[in-house]
NUFIBA-90869 format. One record per residue (C-alpha): residue in three letters; y, z, x; residue number from 1. Coordinates in pm, whole numbers, plus 50000, padded with zeros to 5 digits. Last residue first. Layout:
<rs>
+------+-------+-------+-------+-------+
: domi :     Y :     Z :     X : pavex :
+------+-------+-------+-------+-------+
:  ALA :     Y :     Z :     X :   NUM :
...
+------+-------+-------+-------+-------+
</rs>
This chain:
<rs>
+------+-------+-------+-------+-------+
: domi :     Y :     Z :     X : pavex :
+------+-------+-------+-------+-------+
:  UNK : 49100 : 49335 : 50152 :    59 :
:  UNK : 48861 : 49492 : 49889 :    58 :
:  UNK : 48633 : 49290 : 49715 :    57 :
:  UNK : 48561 : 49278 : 49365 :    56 :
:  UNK : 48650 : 48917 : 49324 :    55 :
:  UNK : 48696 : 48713 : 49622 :    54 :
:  UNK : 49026 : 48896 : 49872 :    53 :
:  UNK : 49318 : 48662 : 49923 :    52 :
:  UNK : 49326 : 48546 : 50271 :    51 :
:  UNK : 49554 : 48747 : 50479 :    50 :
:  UNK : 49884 : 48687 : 50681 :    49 :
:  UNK : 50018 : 48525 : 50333 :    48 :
:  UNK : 50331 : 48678 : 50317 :    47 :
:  UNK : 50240 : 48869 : 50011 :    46 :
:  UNK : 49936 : 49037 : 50264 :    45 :
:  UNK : 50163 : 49159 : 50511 :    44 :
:  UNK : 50437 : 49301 : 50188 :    43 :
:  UNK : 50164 : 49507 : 50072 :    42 :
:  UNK : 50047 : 49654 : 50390 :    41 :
:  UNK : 50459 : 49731 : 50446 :    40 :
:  UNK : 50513 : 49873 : 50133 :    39 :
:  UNK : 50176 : 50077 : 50191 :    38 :
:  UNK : 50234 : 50221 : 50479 :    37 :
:  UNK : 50612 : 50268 : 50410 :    36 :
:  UNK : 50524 : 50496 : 50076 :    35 :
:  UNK : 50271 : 50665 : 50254 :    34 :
:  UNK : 50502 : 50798 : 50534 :    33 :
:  UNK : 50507 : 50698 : 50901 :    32 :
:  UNK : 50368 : 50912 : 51240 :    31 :
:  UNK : 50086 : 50607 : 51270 :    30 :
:  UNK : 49829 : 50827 : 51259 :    29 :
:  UNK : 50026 : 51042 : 50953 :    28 :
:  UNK : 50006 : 50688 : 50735 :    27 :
:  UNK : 49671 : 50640 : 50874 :    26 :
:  UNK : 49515 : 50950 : 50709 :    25 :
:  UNK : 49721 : 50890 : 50389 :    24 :
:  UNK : 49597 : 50531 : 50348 :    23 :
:  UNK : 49170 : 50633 : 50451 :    22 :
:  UNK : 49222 : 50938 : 50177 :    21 :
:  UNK : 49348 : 50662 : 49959 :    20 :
:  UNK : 49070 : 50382 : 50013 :    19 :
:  UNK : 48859 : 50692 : 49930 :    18 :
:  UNK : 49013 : 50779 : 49586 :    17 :
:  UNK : 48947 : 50438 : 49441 :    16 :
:  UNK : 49274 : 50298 : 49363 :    15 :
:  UNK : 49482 : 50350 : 49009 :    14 :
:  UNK : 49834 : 50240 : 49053 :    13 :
:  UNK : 50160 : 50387 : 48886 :    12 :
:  UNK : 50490 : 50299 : 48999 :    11 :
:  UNK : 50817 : 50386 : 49169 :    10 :
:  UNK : 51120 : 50203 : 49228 :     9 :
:  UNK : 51316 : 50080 : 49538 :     8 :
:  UNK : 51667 : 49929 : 49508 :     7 :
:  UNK : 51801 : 50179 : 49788 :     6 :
:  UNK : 51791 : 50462 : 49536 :     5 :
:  UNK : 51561 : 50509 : 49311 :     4 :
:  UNK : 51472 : 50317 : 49025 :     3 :
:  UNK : 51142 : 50444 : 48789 :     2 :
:  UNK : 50883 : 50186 : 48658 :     1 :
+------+-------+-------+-------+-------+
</rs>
């Protein structure tokens, strides 16, 4: 993992290329950046505002 500033730092996942196309494309829909997309779809489903997915499904 790499620090940056504002005690955020920066790692490597592997996700099926489609589920990113569909991130990117709602990241500009929503006027926000990637990174905040998917902090804050991340952070949702930590909470517990979703059921955890079964195995090999995708939330």
């Amino acid at each position: 993992m790499v620090a940056t500033s504002g005690n955020k730092v920066q790692f490597n996942v592997y996700l099926p290329a489609e589920l990113v196309r569909e991130l990117k494309h709602r990241a500009i829909d929503e006027g926000v950046s990637l990174s905040s997309l998917v902090e804050h779809v991340m952070s949702t489903y930590l909470s517990g505002a979703e059921a955890a997915p079964t195995e090999g499904e995708r939330p």
